[in-house]
C-alpha positions as CSV (number, residue, x, y, z in Angstrom):
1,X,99.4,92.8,187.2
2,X,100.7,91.0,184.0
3,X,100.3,93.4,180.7
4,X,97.9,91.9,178.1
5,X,100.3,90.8,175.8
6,X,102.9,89.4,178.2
7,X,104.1,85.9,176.8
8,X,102.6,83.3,178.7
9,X,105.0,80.3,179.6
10,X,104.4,76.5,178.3
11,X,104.9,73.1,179.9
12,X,105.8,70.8,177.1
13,X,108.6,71.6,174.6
14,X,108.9,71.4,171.4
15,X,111.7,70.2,169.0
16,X,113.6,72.5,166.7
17,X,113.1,71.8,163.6
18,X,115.3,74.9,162.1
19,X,117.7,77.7,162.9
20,X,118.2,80.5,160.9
21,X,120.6,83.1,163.3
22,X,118.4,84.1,166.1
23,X,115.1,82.7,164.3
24,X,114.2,79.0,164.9
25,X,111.2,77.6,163.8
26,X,109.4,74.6,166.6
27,X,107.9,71.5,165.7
28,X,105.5,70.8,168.5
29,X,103.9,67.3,169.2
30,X,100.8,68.0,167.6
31,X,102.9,68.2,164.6
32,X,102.2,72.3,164.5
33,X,104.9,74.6,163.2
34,X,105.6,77.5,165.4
35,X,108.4,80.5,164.6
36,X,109.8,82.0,167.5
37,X,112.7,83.8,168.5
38,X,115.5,82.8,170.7
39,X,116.1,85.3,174.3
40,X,118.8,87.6,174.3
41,X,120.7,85.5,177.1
42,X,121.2,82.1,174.8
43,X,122.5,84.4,171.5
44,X,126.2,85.0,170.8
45,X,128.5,88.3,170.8
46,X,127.7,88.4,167.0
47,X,123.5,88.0,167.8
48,X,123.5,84.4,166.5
49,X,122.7,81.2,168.5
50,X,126.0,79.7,167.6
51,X,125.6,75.9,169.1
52,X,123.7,77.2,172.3
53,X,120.1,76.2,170.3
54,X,120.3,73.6,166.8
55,X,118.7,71.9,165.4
56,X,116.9,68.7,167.1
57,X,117.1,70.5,170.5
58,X,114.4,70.4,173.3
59,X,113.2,73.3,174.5
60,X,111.1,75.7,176.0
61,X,108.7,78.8,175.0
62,X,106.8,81.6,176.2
63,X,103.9,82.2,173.6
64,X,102.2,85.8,173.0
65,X,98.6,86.5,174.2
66,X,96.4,84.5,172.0
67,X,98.6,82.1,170.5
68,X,100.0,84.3,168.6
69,X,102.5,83.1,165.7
70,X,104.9,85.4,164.7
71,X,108.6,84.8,165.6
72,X,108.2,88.2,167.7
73,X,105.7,87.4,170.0
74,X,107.0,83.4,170.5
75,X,110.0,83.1,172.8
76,X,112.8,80.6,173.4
77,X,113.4,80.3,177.1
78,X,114.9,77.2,177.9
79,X,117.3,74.1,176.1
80,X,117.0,71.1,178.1
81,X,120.1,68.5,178.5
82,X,121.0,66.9,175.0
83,X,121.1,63.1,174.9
84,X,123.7,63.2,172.3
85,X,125.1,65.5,169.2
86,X,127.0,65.4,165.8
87,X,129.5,68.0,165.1
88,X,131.7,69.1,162.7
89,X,135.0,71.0,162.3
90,X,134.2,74.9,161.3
91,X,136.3,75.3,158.0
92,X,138.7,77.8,158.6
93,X,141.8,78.4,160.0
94,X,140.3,78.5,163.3
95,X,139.9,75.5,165.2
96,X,136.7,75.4,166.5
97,X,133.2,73.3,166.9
98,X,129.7,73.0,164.9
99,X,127.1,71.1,166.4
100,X,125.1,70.1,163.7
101,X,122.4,68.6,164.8
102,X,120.9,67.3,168.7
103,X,119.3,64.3,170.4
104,X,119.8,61.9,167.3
105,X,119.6,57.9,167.3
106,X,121.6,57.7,164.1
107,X,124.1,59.4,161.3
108,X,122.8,57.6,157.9
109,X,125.7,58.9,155.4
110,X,124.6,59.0,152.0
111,X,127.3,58.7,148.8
112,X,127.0,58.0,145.3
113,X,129.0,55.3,143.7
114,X,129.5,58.0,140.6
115,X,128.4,61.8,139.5
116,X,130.0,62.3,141.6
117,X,132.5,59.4,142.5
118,X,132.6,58.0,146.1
119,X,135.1,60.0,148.4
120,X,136.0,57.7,150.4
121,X,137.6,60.5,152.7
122,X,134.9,62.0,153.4
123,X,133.0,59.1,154.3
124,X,135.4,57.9,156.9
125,X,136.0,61.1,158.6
126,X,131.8,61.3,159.0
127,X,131.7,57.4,160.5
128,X,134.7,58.1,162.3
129,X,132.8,61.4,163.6
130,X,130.1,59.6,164.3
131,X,131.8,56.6,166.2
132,X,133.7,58.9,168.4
133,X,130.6,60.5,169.3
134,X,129.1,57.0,170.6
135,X,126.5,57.4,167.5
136,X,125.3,54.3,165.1
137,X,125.7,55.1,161.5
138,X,124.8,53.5,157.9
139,X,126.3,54.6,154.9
140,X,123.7,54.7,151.3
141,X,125.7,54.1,148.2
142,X,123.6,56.0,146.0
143,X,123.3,56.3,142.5
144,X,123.6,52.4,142.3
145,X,122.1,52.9,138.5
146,X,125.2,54.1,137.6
147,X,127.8,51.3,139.0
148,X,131.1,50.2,137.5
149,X,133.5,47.3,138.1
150,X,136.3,49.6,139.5
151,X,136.7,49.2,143.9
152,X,135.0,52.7,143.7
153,X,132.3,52.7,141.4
154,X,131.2,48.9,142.4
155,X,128.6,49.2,145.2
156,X,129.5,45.6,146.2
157,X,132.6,46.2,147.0
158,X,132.5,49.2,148.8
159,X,129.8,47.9,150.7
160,X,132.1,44.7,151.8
161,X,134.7,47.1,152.6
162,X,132.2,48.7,155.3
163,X,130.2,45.7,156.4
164,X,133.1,43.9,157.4
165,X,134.0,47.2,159.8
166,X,130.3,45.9,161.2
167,X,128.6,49.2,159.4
168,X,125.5,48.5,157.9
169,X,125.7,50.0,154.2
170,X,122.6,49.7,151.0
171,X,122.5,49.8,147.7
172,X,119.9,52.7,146.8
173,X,118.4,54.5,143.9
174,X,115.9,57.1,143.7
175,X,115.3,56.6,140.1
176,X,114.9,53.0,140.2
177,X,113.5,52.8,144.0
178,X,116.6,50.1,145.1
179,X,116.4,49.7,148.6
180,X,114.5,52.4,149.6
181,X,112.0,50.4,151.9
182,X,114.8,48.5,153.5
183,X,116.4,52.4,154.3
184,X,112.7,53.5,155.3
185,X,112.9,50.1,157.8
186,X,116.3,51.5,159.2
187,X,115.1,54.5,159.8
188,X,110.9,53.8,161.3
189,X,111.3,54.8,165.3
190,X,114.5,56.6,164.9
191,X,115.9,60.2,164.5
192,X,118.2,60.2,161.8
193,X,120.9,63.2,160.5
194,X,121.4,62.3,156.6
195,X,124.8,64.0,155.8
196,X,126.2,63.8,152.4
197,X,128.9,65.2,150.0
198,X,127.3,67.6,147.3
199,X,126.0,66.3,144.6
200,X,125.6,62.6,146.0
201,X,121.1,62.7,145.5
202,X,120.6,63.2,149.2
203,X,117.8,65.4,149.0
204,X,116.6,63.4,146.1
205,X,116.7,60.2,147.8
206,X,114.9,61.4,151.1
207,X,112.1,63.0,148.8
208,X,112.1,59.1,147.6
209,X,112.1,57.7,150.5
210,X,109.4,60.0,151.9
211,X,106.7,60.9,148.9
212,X,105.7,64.4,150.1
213,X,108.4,65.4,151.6
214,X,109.4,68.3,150.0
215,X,106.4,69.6,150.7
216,X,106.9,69.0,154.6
217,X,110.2,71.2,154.1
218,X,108.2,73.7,151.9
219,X,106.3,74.2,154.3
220,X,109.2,74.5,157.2
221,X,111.0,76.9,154.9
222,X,107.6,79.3,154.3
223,X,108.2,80.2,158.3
224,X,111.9,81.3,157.6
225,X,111.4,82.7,154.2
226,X,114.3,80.6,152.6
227,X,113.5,79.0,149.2
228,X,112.1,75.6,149.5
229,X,113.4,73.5,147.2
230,X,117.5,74.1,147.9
231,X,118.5,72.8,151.5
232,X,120.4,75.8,152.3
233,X,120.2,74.8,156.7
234,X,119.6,71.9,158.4
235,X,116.1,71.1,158.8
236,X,114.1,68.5,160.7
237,X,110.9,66.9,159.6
238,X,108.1,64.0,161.0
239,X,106.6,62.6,158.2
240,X,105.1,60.5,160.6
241,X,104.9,59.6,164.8
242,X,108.4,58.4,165.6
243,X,109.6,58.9,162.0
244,X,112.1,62.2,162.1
245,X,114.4,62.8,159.4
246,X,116.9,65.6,159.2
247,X,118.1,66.9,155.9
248,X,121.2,69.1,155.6
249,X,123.3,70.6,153.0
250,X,125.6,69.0,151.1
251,X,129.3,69.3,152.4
252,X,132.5,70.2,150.1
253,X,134.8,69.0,152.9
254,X,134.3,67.4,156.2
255,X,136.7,68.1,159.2
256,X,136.5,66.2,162.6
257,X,136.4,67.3,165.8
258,X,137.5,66.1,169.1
259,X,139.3,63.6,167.9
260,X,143.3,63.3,167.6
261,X,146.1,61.1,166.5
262,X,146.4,59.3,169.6
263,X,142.7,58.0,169.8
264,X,142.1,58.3,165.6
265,X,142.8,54.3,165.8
266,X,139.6,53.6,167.8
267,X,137.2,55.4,165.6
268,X,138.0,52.9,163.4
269,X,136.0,50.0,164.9
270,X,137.6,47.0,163.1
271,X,140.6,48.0,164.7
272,X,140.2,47.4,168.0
273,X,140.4,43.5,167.8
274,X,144.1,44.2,167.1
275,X,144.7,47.3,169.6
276,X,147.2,46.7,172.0
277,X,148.9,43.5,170.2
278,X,151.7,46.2,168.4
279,X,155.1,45.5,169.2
280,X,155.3,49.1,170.6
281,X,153.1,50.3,172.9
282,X,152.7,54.2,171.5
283,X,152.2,52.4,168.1
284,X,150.4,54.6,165.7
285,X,149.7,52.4,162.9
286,X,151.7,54.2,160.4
287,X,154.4,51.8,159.1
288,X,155.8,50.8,162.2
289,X,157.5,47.4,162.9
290,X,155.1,44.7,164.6
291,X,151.4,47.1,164.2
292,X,149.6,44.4,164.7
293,X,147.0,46.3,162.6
294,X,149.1,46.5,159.6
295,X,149.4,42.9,159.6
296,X,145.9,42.5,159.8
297,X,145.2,45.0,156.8
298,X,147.6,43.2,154.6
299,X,146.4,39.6,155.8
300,X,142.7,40.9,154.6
301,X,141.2,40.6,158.0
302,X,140.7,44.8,157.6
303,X,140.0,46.1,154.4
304,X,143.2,47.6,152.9
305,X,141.0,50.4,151.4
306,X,140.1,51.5,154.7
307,X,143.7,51.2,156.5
308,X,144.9,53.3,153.7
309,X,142.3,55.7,154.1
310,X,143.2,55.8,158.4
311,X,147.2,56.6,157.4
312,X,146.3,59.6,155.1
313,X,144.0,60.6,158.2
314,X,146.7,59.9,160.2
315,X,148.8,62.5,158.6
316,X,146.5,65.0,158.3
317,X,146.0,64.9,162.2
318,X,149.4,64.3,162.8
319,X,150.8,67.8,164.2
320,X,153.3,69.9,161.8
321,X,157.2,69.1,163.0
C-alpha cells in the first residue's frame, strides 16, 4: 500500500521555465506555474543540474498528495529528447559546455547601435553559435534613437552588412516603439532565446514588446525567491498560446562551443558560395594566395566588416604554436 503522501506520477509534461541549482520552476499548459525539485539521479557531483535539466526542457513530474505546490513535494522524474539547444562556452580556463536554453525555433540577438556601442564580436560568435547549431537567428539593432553616421553607430549599415549574409536584422526602439510589431510578427508561433551583450535594452525591449511582461517574470521569480526586476537566470515566459519568449542575462563575453578553425568558415553562411574555389584545398581564409573568399570580401560580394571580424575569430580559435 502507497503512503498518503506518496507523489503521484503525471502524463503530460510541462516546460521549464527556470532553473535555479536543483530548484526549477514548470510552466504547464494550462499556463499554471508549478516549483518542483529535480531527483537526486539527474543532479551533478556538486548537487546542481548542470545541463542534465535547462531551461525550455520537457519533462516529467510526480506531484504530492493533493496537488501540493511546494518545490518539496513536486518531483522531476524525467527529460524527454531535446529537438535542439543553444550553448555557450563556460568562461574559464576550463574548456567545457553551457546549454543555455532547449527546444528553441530561434536565437533573436539583440544589440544597441550605442550606450553601449555595437560589438560586433560578440554578435558574430552568437550567429555563428547559432548557425552551427542548425538554429535561425535575427539580430535587433537596438537603441536606433541614438544612431550615428559611423559603420558602427549607423543601423543601416550594419543591418546591410547582415542582410546580405541572408540574416534578418530590425531597427528597434523601446522608447520610440520602432519596429516592435514587425519583431512581435517574427516572433508569434515561435520559441525564441533573446541573448544580448549587457547594457544593450534587452530586458527593456522585451517588456516593450510584451506590455505586462515583467509582471509574467515577477511572478516566475516569486516561486524562486530571486528579485524580479534584474534577470539574474534565464527564464521562459508565454505571454500568450504559441508565443514563448526567453529572457536571459546580459553577457560580458561570449565563447563558442563546438566549433573550430577548420569548420569556423561555414558558420559564416555567405561564405559558402565561395568554399572550395581556394587555390589550396586546406585554405583557411587567413591571407592566403587564391581564398577565393578573400577575393570575394574585397570585390564586396561579402561584407568586409564581417570577413574582418571571421580572421580575428580565426586567430582566436587558431591553436597556440
Amino acid at each position: 500500500m502507497s503512503r498518503p503522501d506518496a507523489p503521484t506520477p503525471t502524463s503530460a509534461p510541462a516546460v521549464v521555465a527556470r532553473v535555479d541549482f536543483g530548484a526549477c520552476v514548470l510552466l504547464l499548459d494550462d499556463g499554471t506555474l508549478l516549483a518542483a525539485h529535480a531527483r537526486g539521479r539527474l543532479m551533478g557531483h556538486r548537487k546542481s543540474l548542470g545541463n542534465a535539466i535547462v531551461v525550455g526542457d520537457r519533462v516529467h513530474f510526480e506531484r504530492g498528495r493533493g496537488g501540493a505546490t511546494h518545490a518539496r513535494d513536486t518531483v522531476v522524474s524525467r527529460v524527454e529528447p531535446r529537438r535542439s539547444h543553444f550553448s555557450r562556452r563556460v568562461s574559464g580556463r576550463r574548456a567545457a559546455e553551457q546549454v543555455v536554453a532547449a527546444n528553441l525555433d530561434q536565437v533573436v540577438l539583440v544589440a544597441s547601435v550605442a550606450e553601449p556601442g555595437f560589438s560586433r564580436g560578440l554578435a558574430d560568435r552568437v550567429l555563428c553559435q547559432a548557425e552551427h547549431l542548425g538554429l535561425p537567428a535575427r539580430l535587433v539593432l537596438n537603441k536606433s534613437d541614438l544612431a550615428g553616421s559611423t559603420p558602427d553607430t549607423d543601423p543601416d549599415a550594419i543591418r546591410d552588412d547582415y542582410e546580405r549574409a541572408s540574416i534578418p536584422t530590425h531597427r528597434a526602439c523601446a522608447k520610440t516603439q520602432e519596429g516592435l510589431e514587425a519583431l512581435r510578427q517574427a516572433c508569434l508561433g515561435r520559441r525564441s532565446l533573446f541573448v544580448g551583450h549587457s547594457g544593450v535594452g534587452k530586458s527593456t525591449l522585451l517588456n516593450a514588446l510584451v506590455p505586462g511582461l515583467d509582471l509574467l517574470e515577477g511572478a516566475v521569480n516569486e516561486k524562486t525567491g530571486k528579485g524580479r526586476h534584474t534577470t539574474t537566470a534565464a527564464v521562459l515566459v508565454r505571454p500568450a498560446p504559441d508565443f514563448e519568449l526567453i529572457d536571459t542575462p546580459g553577457v560580458r563575453a561570449f565563447g563558442p562551443w563546438g566549433i573550430g578553425p577548420a569548420d569556423l568558415d561555414r558558420t559564416y553562411r555567405e561564405f559558402r558560395p565561395f568554399l572550395g574555389a581556394c587555390r589550396f584545398r586546406d585554405c583557411r581564409h587567413a591571407g592566403e594566395p587564391g581564398c577565393a573568399v578573400a577575393e570575394a570580401a574585397a570585390a564586396a560580394h561579402i561584407a568586409p566588416r564581417r570577413y574582418d571580424s571571421y580572421r580575428r575569430l580565426l586567430s582566436e580559435l587558431e591553436p597556440e604554436s
